[in-house]
N, C-alpha and C positions, 0 to 999 in steps of 0.2 A: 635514645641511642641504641640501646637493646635490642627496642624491635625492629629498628630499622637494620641493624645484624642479623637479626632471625629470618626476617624478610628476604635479604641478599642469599642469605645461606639456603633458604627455603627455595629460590630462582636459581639457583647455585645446580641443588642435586634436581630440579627439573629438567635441567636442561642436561645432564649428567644421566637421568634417566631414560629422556627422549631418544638419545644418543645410543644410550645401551640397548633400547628397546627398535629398534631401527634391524632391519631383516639387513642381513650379509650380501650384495646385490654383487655378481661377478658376471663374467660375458666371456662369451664363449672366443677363444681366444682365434686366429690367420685360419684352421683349419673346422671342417667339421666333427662335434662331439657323439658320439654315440653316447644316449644314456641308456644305461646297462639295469636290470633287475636286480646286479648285485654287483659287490667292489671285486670284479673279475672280468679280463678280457674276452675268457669262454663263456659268460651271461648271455642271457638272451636281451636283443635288445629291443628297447620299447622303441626309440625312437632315434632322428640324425638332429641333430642340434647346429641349426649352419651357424655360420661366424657370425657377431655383434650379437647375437641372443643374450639376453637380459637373464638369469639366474639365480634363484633366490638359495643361499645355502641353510641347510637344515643342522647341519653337523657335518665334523670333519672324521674319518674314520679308516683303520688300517685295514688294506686289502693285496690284490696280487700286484708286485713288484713288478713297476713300466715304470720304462723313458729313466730311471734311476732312482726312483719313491716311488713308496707305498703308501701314500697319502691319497687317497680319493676321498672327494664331496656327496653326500648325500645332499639331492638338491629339489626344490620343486621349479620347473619349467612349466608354464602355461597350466592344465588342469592336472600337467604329471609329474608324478616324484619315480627317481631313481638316481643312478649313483655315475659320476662321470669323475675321472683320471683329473686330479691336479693339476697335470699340464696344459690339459687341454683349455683351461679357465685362468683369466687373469682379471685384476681387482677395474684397469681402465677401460672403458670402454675402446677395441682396436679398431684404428681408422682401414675399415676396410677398402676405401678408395686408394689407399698408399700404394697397395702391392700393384696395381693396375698402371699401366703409361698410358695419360693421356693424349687423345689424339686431338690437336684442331686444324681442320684444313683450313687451307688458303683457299679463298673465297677464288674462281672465276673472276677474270677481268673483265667485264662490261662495254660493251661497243654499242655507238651508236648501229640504227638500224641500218641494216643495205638500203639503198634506192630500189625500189622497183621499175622509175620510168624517168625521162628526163624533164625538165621543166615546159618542153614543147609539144609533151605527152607521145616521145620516142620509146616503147617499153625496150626495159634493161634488164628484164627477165630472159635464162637463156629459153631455146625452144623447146616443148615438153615430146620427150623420146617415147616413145609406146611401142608395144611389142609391133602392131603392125605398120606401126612407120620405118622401122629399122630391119623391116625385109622377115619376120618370124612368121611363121605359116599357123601357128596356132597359140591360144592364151590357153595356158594350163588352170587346175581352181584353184592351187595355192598360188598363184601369181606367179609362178616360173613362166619365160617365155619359151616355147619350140620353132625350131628350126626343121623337124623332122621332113624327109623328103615321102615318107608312106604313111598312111594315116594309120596301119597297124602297128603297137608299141607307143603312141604320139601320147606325151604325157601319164605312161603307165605309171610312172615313179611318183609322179604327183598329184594322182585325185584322181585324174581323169582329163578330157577335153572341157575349156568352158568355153571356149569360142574357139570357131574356123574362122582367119582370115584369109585363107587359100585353098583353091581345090585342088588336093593331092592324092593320089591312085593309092 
C-alpha cells in the first residue's frame, strides 16, 4: 500500500513538473507587434510580429507605460528574442478569420447551349459584321474599324493601317 502511494505521488509531481517546465507560449494578439530591443516604445525594432504568431515568453518585466501598463514580455520569436507590450499578446490563440466578412458568391445560373442551326441544317447563327462588310474603308492593327474618307490621319490613333478596303485620295 505504501508504495503504491509513493508511486501515485511520484506520477503526481511528474506531471506537476511537466507542466511547470512547459515554455509560456502567447500569440500575437488582432494587431501587429513590434518586437523592440528594449521595454520602450522609442527601441529600436528588430522586427513586426503579424497576428496569430506563436511566442515563447522568457520573463515578465517593467518598462515604459502603454495602452495603461507597464507590463511588457521579454519573449523569443522564431530565432529572435526581444521585448513586446502586454497588450499586444494574448494567452488564446485569436482567430484571425473573425475580423474578415466572408464573401460567397452566387454561382451563375447555367443554360443550356444556344442552337447553332436547325434540325434541317438552317444556320441560326446571325451574319458575321466585318469592318468591310459594314461599308469601313480601312481595318486599323488594333482592330478599330475607319471610316476615314482620306488616307492621311486613317488610323493614326491606332497603330497604323493593317488593311485597305477602299481606295481613298
Amino acid at each position: 500500500m505504501r508504495k503504491s502511494v509513493l508511486v501515485a505521488v511520484g506520477l503526481f509531481l511528474l506531471v506537476i513538473m511537466s507542466a511547470v517546465a512547459q515554455p509560456n507560449i502567447l500569440y500575437v494578439n488582432l494587431r501587429t507587434a513590434n518586437l523592440r530591443s528594449c521595454p520602450e516604445t522609442s527601441c529600436r525594432i528588430i522586427t513586426a510580429l503579424r497576428p496569430g504568431t506563436a511566442v515563447t515568453v522568457l520573463e515578465t518585466v517593467r518598462g515604459q507605460r502603454f495602452a495603461g501598463s507597464s507590463d511588457w514580455y521579454h519573449i523569443r520569436a522564431s530565432s529572435q528574442a526581444g521585448y513586446v507590450h502586454s497588450s499586444l499578446l494574448t494567452a488564446a490563440d485569436p482567430d484571425i478569420g473573425s475580423q474578415y466578412v466572408t464573401f460567397t458568391p452566387t454561382p451563375f445560373p447555367t443554360y443550356p447551349p444556344i442552337p447553332t442551326s436547325m434540325p434541317d441544317g438552317i444556320s441560326l447563327a446571325p451574319p458575321q459584321i466585318t469592318c468591310q462588310s459594314s461599308g469601313g474603308t480601312a481595318l486599323c492593327n488594333d482592330g478599330w474599324c475607319s471610316f476615314s474618307e482620306r488616307r492621311q490621319g486613317t488610323c493614326s490613333s491606332h497603330g497604323g493601317v493593317a488593311v485597305w478596303y477602299k481606295d481613298v485620295p
